[in-house]
C-alpha positions as a Markdown table, in Angstrom:
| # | Residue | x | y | z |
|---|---|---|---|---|
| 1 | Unk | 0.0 | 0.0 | 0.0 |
| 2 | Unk | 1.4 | 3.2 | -0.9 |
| 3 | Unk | 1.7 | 6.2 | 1.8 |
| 4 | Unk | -1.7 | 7.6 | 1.6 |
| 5 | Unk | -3.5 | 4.5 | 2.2 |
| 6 | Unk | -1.1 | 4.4 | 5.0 |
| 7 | Unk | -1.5 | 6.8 | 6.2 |
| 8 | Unk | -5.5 | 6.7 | 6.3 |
| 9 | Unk | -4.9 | 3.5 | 8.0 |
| 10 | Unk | -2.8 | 5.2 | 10.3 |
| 11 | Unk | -5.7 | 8.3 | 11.1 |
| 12 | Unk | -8.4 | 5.7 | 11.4 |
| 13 | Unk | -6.2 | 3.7 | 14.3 |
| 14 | Unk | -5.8 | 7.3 | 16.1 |
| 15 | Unk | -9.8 | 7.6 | 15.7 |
| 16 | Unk | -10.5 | 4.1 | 17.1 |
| 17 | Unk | -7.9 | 4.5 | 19.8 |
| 18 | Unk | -9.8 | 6.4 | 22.3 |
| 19 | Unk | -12.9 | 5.1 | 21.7 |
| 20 | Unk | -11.4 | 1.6 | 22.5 |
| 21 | Unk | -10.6 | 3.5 | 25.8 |
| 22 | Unk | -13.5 | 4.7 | 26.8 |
| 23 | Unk | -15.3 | 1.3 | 26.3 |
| 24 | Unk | -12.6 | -1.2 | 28.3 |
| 25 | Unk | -12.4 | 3.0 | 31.0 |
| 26 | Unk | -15.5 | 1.2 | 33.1 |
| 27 | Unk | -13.5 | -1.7 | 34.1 |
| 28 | Unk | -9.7 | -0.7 | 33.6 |
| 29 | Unk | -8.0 | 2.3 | 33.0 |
| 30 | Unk | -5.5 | 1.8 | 29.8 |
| 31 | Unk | -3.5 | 4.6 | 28.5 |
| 32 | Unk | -4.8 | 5.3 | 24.8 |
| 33 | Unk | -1.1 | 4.7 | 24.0 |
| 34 | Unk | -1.4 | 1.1 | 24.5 |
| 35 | Unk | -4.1 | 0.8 | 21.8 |
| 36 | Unk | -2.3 | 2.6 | 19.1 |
| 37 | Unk | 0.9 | 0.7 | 19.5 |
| 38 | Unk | -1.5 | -2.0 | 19.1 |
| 39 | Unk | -3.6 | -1.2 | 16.9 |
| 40 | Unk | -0.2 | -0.4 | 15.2 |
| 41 | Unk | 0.9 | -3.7 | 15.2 |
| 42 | Unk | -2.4 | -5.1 | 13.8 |
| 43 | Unk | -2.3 | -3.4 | 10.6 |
| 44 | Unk | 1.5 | -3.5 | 10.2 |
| 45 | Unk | 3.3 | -6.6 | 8.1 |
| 46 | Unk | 3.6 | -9.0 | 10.6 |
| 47 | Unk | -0.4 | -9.0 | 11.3 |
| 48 | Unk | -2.7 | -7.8 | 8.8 |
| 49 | Unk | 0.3 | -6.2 | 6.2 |
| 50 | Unk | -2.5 | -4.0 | 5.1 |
| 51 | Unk | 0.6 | -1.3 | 6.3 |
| 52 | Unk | 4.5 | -0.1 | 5.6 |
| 53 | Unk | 6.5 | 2.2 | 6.8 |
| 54 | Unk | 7.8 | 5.0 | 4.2 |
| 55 | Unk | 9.8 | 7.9 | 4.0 |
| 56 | Unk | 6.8 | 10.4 | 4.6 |
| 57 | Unk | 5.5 | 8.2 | 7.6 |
| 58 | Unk | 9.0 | 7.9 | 9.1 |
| 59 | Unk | 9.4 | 11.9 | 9.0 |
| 60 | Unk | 5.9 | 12.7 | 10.1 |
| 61 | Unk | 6.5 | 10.0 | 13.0 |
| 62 | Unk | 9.9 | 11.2 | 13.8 |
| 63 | Unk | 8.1 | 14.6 | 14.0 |
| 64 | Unk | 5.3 | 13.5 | 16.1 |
| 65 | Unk | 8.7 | 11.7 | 18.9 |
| 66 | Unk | 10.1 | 15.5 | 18.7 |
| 67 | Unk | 6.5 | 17.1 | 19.4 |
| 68 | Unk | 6.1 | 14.8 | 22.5 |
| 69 | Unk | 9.8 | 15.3 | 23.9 |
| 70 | Unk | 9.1 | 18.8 | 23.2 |
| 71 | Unk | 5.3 | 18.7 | 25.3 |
| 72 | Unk | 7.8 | 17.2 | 27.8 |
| 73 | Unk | 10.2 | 20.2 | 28.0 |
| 74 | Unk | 7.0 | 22.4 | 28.5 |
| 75 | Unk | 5.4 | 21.0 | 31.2 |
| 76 | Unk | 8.6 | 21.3 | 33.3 |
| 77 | Unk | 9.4 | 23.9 | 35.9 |
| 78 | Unk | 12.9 | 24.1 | 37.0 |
| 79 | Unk | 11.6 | 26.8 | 39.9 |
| 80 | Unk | 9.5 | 23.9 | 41.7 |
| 81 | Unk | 11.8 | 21.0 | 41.9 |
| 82 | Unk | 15.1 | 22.6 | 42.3 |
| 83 | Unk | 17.2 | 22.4 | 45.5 |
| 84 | Unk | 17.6 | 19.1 | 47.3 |
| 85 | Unk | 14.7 | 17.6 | 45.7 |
| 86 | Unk | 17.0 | 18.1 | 42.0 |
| 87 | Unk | 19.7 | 16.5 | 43.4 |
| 88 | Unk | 18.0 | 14.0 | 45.0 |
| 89 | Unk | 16.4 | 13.1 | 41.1 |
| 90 | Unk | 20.2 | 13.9 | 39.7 |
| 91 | Unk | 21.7 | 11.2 | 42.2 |
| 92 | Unk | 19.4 | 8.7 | 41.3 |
| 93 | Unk | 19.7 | 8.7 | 37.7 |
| 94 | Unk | 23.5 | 8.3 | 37.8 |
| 95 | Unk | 22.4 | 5.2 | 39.9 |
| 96 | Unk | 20.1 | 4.4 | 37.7 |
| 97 | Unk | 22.7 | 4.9 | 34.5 |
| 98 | Unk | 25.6 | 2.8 | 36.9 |
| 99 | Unk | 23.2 | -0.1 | 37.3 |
| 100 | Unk | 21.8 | -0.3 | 34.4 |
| 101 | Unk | 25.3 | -0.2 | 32.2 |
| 102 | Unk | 26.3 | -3.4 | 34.9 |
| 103 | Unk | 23.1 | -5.3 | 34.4 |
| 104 | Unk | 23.1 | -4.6 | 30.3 |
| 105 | Unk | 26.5 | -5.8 | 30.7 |
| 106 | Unk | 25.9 | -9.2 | 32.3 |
| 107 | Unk | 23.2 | -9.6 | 29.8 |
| 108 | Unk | 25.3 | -9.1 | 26.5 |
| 109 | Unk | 28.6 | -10.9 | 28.0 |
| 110 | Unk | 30.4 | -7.8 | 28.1 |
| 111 | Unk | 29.5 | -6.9 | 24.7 |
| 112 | Unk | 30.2 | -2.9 | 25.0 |
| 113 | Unk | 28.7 | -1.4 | 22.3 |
| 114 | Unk | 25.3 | -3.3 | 23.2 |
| 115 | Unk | 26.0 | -2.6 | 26.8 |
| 116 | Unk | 25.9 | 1.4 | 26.2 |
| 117 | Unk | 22.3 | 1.0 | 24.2 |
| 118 | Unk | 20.7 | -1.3 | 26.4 |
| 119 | Unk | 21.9 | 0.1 | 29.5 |
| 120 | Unk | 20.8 | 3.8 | 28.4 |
| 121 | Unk | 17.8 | 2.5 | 27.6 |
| 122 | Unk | 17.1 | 1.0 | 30.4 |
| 123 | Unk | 17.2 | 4.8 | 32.4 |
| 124 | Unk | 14.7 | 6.2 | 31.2 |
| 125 | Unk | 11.3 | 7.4 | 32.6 |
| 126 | Unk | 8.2 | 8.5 | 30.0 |
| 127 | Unk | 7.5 | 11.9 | 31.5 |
| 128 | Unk | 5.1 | 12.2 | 28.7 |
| 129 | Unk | 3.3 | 9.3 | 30.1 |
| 130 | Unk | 3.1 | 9.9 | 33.6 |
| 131 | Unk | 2.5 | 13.8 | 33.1 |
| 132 | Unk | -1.5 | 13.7 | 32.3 |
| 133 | Unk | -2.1 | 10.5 | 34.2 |
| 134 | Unk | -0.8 | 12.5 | 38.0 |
| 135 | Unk | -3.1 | 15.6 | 36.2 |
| 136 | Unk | -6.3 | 13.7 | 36.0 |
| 137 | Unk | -5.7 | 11.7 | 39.4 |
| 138 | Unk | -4.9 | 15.2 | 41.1 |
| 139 | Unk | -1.3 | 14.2 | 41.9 |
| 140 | Unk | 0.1 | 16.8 | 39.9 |
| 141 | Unk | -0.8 | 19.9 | 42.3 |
| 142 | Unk | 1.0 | 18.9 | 45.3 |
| 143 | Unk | 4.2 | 17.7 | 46.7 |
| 144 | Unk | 4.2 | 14.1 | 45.6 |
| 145 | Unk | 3.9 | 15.5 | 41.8 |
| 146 | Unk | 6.9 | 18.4 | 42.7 |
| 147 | Unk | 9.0 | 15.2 | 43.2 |
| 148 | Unk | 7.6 | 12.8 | 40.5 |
| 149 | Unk | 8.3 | 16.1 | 38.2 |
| 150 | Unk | 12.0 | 16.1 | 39.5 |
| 151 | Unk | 12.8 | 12.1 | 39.2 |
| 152 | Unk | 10.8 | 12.7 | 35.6 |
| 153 | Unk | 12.7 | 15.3 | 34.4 |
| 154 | Unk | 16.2 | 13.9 | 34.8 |
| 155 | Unk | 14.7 | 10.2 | 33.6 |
| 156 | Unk | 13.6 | 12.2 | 29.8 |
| 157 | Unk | 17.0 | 14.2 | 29.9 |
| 158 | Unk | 19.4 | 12.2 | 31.4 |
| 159 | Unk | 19.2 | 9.4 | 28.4 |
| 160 | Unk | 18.9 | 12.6 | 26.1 |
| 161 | Unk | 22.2 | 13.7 | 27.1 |
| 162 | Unk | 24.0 | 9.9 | 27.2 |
| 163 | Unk | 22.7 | 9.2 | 23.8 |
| 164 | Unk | 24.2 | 13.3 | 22.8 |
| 165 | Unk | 28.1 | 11.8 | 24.4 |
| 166 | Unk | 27.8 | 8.1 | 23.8 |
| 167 | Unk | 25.6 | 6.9 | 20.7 |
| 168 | Unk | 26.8 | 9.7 | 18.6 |
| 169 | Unk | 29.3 | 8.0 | 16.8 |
| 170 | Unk | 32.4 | 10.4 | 17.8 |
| 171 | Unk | 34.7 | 10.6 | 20.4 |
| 172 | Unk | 32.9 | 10.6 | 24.0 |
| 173 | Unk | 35.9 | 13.9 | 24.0 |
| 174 | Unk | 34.5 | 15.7 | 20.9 |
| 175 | Unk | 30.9 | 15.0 | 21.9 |
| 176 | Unk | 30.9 | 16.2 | 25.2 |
| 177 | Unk | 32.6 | 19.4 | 23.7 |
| 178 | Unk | 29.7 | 20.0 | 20.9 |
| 179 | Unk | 27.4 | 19.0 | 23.9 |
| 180 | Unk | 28.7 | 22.2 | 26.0 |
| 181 | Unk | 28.6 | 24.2 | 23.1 |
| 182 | Unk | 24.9 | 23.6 | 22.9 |
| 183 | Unk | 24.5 | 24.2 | 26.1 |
| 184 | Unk | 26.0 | 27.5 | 26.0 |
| 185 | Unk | 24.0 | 28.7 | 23.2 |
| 186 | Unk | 20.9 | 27.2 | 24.9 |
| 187 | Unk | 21.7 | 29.3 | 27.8 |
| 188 | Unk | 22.2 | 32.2 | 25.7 |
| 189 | Unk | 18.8 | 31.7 | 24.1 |
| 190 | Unk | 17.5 | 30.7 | 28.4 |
| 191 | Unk | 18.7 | 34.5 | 28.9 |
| 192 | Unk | 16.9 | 35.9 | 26.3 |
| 193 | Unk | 13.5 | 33.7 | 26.8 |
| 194 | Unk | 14.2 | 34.9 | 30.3 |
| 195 | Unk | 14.1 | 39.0 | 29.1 |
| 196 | Unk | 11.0 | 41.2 | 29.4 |
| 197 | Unk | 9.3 | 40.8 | 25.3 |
| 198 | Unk | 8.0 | 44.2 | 23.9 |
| 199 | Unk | 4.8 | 45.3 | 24.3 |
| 200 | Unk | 4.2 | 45.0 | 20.6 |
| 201 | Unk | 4.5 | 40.8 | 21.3 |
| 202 | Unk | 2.1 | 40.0 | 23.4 |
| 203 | Unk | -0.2 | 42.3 | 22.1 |
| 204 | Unk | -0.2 | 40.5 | 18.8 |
| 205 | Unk | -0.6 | 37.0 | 20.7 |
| 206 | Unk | -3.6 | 38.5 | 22.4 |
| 207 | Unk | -4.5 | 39.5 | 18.9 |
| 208 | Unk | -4.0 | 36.5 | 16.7 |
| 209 | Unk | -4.9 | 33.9 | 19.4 |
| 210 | Unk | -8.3 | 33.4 | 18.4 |
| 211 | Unk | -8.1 | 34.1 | 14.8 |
| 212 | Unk | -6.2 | 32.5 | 11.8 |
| 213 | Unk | -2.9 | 34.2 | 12.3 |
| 214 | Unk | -2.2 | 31.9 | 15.2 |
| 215 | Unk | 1.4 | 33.9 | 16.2 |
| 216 | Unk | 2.0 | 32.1 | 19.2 |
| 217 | Unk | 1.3 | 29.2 | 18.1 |
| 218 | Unk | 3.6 | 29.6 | 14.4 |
| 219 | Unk | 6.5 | 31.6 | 17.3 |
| 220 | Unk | 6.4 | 28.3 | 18.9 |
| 221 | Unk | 6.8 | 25.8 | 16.2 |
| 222 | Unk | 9.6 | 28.2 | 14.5 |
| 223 | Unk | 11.1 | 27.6 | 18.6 |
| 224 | Unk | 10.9 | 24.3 | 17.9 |
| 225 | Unk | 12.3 | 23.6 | 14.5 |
| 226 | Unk | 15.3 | 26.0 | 15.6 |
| 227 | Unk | 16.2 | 24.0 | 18.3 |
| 228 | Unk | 16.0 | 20.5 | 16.6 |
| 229 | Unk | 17.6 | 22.3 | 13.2 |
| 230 | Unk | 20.4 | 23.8 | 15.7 |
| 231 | Unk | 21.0 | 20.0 | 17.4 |
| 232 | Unk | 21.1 | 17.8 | 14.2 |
| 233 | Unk | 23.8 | 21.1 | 12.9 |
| 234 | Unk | 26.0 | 20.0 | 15.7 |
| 235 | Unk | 25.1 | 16.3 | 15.5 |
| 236 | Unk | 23.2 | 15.8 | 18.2 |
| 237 | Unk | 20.1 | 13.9 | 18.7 |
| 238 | Unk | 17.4 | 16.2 | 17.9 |
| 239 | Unk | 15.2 | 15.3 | 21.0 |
| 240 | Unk | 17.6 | 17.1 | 22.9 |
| 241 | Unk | 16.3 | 20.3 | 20.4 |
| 242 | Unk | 12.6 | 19.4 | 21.3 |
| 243 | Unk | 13.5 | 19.3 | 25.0 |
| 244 | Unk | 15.4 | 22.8 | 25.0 |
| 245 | Unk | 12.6 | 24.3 | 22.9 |
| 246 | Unk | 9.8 | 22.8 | 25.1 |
| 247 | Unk | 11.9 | 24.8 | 28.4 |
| 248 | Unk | 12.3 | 28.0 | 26.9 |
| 249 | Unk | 8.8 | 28.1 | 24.9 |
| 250 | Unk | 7.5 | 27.9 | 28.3 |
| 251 | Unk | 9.6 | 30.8 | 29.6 |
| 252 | Unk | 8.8 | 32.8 | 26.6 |
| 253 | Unk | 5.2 | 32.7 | 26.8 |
| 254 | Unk | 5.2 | 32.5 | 30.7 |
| 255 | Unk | 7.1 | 35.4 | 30.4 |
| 256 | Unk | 5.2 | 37.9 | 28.1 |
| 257 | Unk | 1.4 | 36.7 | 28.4 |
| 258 | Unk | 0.7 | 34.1 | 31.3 |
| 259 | Unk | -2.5 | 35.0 | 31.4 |
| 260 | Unk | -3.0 | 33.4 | 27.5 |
| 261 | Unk | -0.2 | 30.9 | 28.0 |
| 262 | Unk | -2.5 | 28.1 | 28.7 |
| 263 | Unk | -4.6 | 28.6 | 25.4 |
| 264 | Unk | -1.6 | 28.7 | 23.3 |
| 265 | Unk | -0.3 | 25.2 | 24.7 |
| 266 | Unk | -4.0 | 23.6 | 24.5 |
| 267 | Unk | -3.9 | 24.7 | 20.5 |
| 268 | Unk | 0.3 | 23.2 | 20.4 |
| 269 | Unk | -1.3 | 19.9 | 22.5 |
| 270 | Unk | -4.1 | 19.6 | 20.0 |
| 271 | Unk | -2.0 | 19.5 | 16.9 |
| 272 | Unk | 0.4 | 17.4 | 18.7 |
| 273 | Unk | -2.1 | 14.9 | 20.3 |
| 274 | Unk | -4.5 | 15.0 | 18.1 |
| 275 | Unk | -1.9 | 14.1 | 15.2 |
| 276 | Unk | 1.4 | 13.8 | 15.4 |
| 277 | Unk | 2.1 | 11.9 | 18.6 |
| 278 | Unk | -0.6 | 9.4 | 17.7 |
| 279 | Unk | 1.0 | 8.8 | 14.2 |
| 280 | Unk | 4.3 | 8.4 | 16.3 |
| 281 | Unk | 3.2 | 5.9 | 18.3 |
| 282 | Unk | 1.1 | 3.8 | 15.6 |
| 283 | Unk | 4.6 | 3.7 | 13.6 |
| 284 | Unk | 5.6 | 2.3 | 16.2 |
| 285 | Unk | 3.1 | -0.7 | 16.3 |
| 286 | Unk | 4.0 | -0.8 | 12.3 |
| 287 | Unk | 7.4 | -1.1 | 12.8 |
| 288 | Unk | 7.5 | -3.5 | 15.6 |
| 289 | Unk | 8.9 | -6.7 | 14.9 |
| 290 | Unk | 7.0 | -8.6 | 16.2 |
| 291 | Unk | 7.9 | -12.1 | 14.3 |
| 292 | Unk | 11.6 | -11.6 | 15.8 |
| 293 | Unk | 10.0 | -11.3 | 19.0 |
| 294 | Unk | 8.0 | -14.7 | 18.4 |
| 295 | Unk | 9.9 | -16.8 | 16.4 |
| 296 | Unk | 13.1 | -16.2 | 18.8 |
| 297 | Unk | 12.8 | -17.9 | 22.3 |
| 298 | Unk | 15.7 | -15.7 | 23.8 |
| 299 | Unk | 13.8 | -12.5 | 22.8 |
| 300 | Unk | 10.7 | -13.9 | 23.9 |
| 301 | Unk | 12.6 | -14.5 | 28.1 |
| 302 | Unk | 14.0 | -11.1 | 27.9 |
| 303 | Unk | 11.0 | -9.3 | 27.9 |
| 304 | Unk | 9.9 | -10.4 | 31.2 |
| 305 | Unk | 14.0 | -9.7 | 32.1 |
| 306 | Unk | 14.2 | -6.4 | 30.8 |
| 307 | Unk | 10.5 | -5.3 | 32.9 |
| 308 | Unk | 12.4 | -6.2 | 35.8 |
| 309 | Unk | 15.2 | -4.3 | 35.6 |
| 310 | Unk | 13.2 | -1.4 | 34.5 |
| 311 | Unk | 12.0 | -1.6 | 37.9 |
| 312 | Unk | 15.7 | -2.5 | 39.7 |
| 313 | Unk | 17.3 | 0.2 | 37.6 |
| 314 | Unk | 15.2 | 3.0 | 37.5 |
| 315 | Unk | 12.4 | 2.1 | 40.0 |
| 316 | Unk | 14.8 | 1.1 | 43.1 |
| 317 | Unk | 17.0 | 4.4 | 42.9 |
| 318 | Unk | 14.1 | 6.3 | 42.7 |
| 319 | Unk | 12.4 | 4.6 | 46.0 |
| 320 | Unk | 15.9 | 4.5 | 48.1 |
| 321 | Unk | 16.6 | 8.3 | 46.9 |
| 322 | Unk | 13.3 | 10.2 | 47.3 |
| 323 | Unk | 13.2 | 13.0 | 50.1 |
| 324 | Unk | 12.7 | 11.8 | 53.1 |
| 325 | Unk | 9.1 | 13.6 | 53.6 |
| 326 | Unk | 7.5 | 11.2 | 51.5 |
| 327 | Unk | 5.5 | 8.3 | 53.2 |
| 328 | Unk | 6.8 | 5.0 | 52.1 |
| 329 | Unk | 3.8 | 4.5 | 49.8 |
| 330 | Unk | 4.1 | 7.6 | 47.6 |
| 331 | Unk | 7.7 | 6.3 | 47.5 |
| 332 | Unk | 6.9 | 3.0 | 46.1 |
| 333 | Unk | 4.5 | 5.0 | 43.4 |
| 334 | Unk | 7.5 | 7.3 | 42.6 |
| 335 | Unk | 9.3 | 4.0 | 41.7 |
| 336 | Unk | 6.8 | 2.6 | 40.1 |
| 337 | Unk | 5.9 | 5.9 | 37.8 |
| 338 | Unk | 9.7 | 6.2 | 37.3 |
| 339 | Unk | 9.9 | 3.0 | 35.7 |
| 340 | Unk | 7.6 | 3.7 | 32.9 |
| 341 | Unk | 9.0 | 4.1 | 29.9 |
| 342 | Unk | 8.6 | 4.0 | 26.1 |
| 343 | Unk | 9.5 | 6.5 | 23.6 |
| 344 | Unk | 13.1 | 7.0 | 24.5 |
| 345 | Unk | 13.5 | 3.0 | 24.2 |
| 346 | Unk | 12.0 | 3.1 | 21.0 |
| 347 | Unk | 14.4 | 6.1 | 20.0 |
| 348 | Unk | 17.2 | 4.2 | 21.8 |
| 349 | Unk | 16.7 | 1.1 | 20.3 |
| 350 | Unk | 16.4 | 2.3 | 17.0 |
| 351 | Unk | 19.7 | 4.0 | 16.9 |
| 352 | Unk | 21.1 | 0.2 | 17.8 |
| 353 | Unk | 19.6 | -1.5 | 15.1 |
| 354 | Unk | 20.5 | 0.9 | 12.6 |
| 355 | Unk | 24.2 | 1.1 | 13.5 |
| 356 | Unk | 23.6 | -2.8 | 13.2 |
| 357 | Unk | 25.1 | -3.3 | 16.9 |
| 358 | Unk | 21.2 | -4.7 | 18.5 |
| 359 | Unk | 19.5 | -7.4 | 17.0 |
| 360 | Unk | 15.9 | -6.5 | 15.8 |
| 361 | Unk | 15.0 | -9.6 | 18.5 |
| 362 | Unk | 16.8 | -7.5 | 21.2 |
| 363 | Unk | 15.3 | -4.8 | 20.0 |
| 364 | Unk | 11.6 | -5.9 | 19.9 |
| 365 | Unk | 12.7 | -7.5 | 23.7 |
| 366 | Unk | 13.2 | -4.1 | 25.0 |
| 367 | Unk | 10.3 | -2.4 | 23.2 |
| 368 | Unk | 7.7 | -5.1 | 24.2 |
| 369 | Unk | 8.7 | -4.5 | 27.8 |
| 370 | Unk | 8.7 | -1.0 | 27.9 |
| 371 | Unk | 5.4 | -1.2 | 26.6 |
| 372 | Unk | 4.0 | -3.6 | 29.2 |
| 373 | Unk | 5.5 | -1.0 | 31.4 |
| 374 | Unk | 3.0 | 1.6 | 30.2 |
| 375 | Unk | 0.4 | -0.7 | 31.0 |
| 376 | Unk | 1.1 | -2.1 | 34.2 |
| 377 | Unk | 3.1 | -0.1 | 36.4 |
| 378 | Unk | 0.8 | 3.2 | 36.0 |
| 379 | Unk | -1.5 | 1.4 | 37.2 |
| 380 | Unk | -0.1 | -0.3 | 39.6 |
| 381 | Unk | 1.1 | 3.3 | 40.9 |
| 382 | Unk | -2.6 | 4.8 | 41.0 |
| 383 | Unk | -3.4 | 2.2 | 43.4 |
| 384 | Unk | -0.5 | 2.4 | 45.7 |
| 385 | Unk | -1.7 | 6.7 | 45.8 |
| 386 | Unk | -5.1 | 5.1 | 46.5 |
| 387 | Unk | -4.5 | 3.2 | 49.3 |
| 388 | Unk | -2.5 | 6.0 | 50.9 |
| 389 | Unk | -5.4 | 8.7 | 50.6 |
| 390 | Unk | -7.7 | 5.7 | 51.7 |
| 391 | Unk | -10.1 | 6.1 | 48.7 |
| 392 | Unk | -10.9 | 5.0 | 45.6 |
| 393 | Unk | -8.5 | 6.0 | 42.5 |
| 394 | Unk | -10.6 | 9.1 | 40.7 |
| 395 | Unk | -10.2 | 7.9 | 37.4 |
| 396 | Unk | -11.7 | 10.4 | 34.4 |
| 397 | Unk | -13.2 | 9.1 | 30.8 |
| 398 | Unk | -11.1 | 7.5 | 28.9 |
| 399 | Unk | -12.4 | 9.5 | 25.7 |
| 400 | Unk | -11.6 | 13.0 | 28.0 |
| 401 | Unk | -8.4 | 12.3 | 28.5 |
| 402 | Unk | -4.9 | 11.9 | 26.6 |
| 403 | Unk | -2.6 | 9.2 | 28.5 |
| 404 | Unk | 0.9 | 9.6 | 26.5 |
């Protein structure tokens, strides 16, 4: 099929998606997510093959992983979680990085080069996940979502920064040279983002917001395709772009119209949601190998191997490190939300199958896991915040509600 009958096969799996939510919402809460990857997998060519990956759906999909790290970036602020709550998260996700380069090590028999993917993978916590799910269950708000903020923040950019320095392809020297270059010119632009805007700005924001001159929202996707053009000049990962633009986008329009701030993230969240993460994540299910996965009975044992460590290696640090105010069950949530992952292990993996160092089996391994972990431990961590408020989880429709 060529990429237009993809891609209406692709739109019509977004459009089933949620409703599949909100019918299976009255018994269980599954993040919409889950069904896409899915849904994904059932039209791609290892189910139905009515699907295939092409050049346009690979770059709208790449766009729609940018749009989510960048949704990511946004929701993030640096003025709530810094301190000792920071450097409790920052502590935990060099333990995290140190355990999981020694497990990913025991598993490949001291393969390096597979070591460095798999143990970078294993790190990493889907912010974008977890982010809505503490919003709708009113976690967000209060101290136990300062700290889950913290712990998320350094698990979407601590793998951003060890795939920028050691899946780059260079010199770990050279690349963590470029990588301080960025970050000074990041800074640079954090000091500008940070500068009182003319009145002449946010009086065309106010003016455009509601009609079709958009500016705010066009200022932000020109944000965003700076940063990821600036990134991939210096060969960087471009999710490292979408995470800097997300930051200062958010001190830009913070800065010079809070009071229209919201609006102009709801109309970025609706493009991004309501088409290009979706696509992302359907790709996904596409390009899943699933027959790998099967027809291999090693693959098929690590998934179960790699949703435990997820929990050992990012979960455990999390739990042991968390500030000391927390009651030992908001703890074991944070670990249990701090395991979730996805997106980065699908970026991660990528990069190791296409520099032919992880098998596609490995590969699907890891990505099955991860996406068990999207399922399960969510859940699982909605129920632990039950029991400690001593009521019933307050779980929203399905259908009113975007679980990335």
């Amino acid at each position: 099929m060529d990429h237009a009958g993809t891609l209406i096969l692709i739109m019509a799996a977004a459009v089933l998606a949620p409703l599949l939510a909100h019918g299976t919402g009255r018994w269980i809460r599954i993040p919409v997510v889950i069904f896409e990857i899915v849904l994904g997998i059932l039209i791609g060519p290892d189910v139905l093959g009515w699907a295939h990956s092409d050049e346009v759906v690979e770059a709208l999909s790449d766009l729609g992983l940018s749009m989510l790290i960048f949704l990511a970036g946004y929701e993030i602020e640096f003025g709530a979680i810094r301190g000792d709550t920071l450097r409790r998260a920052g502590r935990a996700w060099v333990v995290s990085l140190l355990l999981g380069l020694a497990g990913a090590l025991a598993l490949t028999g001291l393969d390096l080069a597979r070591t460095v993917i798999i143990g970078t993978a294993l790190t990493s916590t889907a912010l974008g996940t977890v982010l809505p799910i503490l919003r709708d269950s009113g976690d967000l708000e209060g101290r136990f979502g300062t700290v889950m903020m913290a712990f998320g923040a350094l698990g979407e950019f601590g793998p951003i920064i060890a795939m920028s320095v050691l899946l780059s392809g260079r010199d770990p020297g050279v690349s963590t040279v470029v990588l301080v270059v960025f970050a000074a010119i990041t800074a640079a632009a954090v000091g500008w983002a940070l500068r009182p805007r003319p009145p002449w700005f946010s009086q065309v924001i106010r003016a455009t917001l509601h009609t079709s001159g958009q500016f705010a929202v066009r200022f932000v996707m020109l944000l965003l395709v700076a940063m990821l053009a600036l990134s991939q000049a210096f060969g960087l990962d471009v999710l490292l772009g979408a995470f800097a633009a997300g930051l200062l986008t958010r001190l830009v329009l913070q800065g010079s119209v809070p009071e229209s701030s919201e609006q102009v993230l709801e109309k970025v969240e609706a493009m991004g949601f309501g088409f290009l993460v979706p696509l992302f994540f359907i790709t996904t299910g596409i390009q899943f190998d699933l027959a790998s996965l099967l027809d291999g009975g090693r693959a098929l044992l690590l998934v179960p191997v790699f949703l435990v460590l997820f929990v050992v290696v990012r979960g455990l640090p999390a739990y042991l490190l968390a500030p000391r105010d927390l009651s030992p069950l908001s703890r074991r949530a944070l670990s249990l939300y701090s395991a979730t992952c996805l997106p980065l292990v699908v970026a991660i993996t990528a990069i190791g199958v296409d520099d032919e160092v992880l098998s596609e089996s490995t590969a699907a391994a890891l990505v099955g896991a991860a996406m068990i972990s999207v399922l399960v431990f969510p859940l699982l961590a909605m129920r632990v915040r039950a029991r400690e408020r001593h009521v019933s989880p307050r779980l929203p429709p399905a259908a009113e509600t975007e679980s990335w």
